[in-house]
N, C-alpha and C positions, 0 to 999 in steps of 0.2 A: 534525412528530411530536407526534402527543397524550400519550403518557404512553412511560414509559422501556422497555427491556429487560432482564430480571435472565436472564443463564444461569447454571446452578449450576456450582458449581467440579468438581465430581467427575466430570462430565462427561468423554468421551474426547475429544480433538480433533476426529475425526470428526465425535461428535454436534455437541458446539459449534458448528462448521460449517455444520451441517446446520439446528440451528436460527436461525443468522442466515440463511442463505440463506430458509429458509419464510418469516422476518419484515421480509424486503427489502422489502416491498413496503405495510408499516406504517410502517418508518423512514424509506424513502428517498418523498419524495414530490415529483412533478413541479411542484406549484404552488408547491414551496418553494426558494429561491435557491441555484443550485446551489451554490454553496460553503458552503453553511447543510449541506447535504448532506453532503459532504466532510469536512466538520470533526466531524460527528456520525458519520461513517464511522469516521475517526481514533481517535475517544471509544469508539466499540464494540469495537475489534480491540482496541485498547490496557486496556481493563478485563476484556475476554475472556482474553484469554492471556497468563499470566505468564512466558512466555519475552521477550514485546516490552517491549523497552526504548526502542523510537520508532520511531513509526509516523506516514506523512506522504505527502501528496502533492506532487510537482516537476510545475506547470505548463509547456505549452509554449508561447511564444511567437514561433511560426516562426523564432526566432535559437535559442536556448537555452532550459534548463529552470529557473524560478523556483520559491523555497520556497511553496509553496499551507499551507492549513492543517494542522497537524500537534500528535501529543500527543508529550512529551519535551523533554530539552534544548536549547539552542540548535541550531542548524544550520545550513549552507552555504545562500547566498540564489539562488545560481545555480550552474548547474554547463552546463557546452559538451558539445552529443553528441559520442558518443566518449569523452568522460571521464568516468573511475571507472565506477562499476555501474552508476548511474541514467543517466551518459550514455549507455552500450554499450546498453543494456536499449532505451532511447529514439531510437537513431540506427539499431537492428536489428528495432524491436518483437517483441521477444524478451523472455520469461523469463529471470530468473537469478537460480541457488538459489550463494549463495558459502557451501561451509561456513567458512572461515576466510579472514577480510578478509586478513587479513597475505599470504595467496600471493595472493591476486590482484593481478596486473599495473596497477597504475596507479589501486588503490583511495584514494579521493578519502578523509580522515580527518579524517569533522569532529567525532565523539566517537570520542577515544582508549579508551571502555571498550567500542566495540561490538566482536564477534569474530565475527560472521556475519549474513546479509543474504540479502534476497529481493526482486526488485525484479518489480514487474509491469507493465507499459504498459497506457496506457488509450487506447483507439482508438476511434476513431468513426468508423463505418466502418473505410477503411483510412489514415483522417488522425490522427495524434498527438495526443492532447487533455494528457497527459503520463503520469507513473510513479507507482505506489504505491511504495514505497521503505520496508522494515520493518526494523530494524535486532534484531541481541540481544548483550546483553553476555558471552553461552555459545556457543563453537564447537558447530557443526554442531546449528543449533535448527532448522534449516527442510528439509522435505521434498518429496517429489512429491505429499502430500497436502493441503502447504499452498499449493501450485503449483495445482492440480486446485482447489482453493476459491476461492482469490484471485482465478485468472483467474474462475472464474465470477460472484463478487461483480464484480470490472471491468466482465464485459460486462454487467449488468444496470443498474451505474451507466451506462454507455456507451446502449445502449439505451433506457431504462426513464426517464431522467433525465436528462444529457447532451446525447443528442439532441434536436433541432431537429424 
């Protein structure tokens, strides 16, 4: 990446969206190591939108999912598909918009201030690469618009970068 990306704060969610999407292909660059990638993905979401309180990717490593790079707090360094959000997300490759951690069945809590979460899979093709996993410390912060973006930031990382 040659130089940074400022979006304005007043911006709607939408646009903000809108405008990382157009500049995916400025930030995210194939000649550069994919987890240079990832970690600069992290930097973007997380000074983008003040609802995120940690944003991160869980690699797969055909057993389980490892902490990849991420911005926030500490965090869980593995997590088994199947458990919590990022495992269910990653063992179904499936979306999952949680408004409130607490009713979810078997939400893995590795900061006690998060109150809702969005986890997305990252797929190559149809093989598991692993989960974006966005956490907020506000019930019900994530929607079907940040579902509709994420996955498409995903597949372009998946895509565009990722792939082989």
């Amino acid at each position: 990446m040659s130089s940074g990306l400022y979006i304005e704060s007043n911006l709607t969610e939408n646009e903000k969206y809108k405008v990382i999407l157009e500049q995916l292909s400025y930030i995210l660059l194939k000649e550069d190591n994919p987890l240079s990638s990832l970690a600069n993905l992290t930097a973007l979401l997380k000074q983008t939108f003040d609802k995120i309180s940690w944003v991160g990717f869980y690699l797969y490593d055909s057993k389980r999912l490892y902490l990849g790079p991420f911005q926030g707090k500490l965090a869980c360094t593995n997590i088994e598909l199947g458990k919590g959000v990022c495992g269910k997300s990653a063992a179904n490759k499936i979306s999952i918009i949680v408004p409130n951690v607490n009713e979810f069945p078997g939400h893995i809590a590795c900061d006690p201030e998060s109150k809702s979460e969005i986890v997305i899979p990252v797929l190559i093709g149809e093989e598991l690469f692993g989960v974006l996993d966005i956490d907020s410390s506000s019930l019900n912060s994530f929607t079907e618009t940040d579902k509709k973006y994420l996955e498409s930031v995903c597949k372009y990382l998946s895509d565009k970068i990722l792939k082989k």
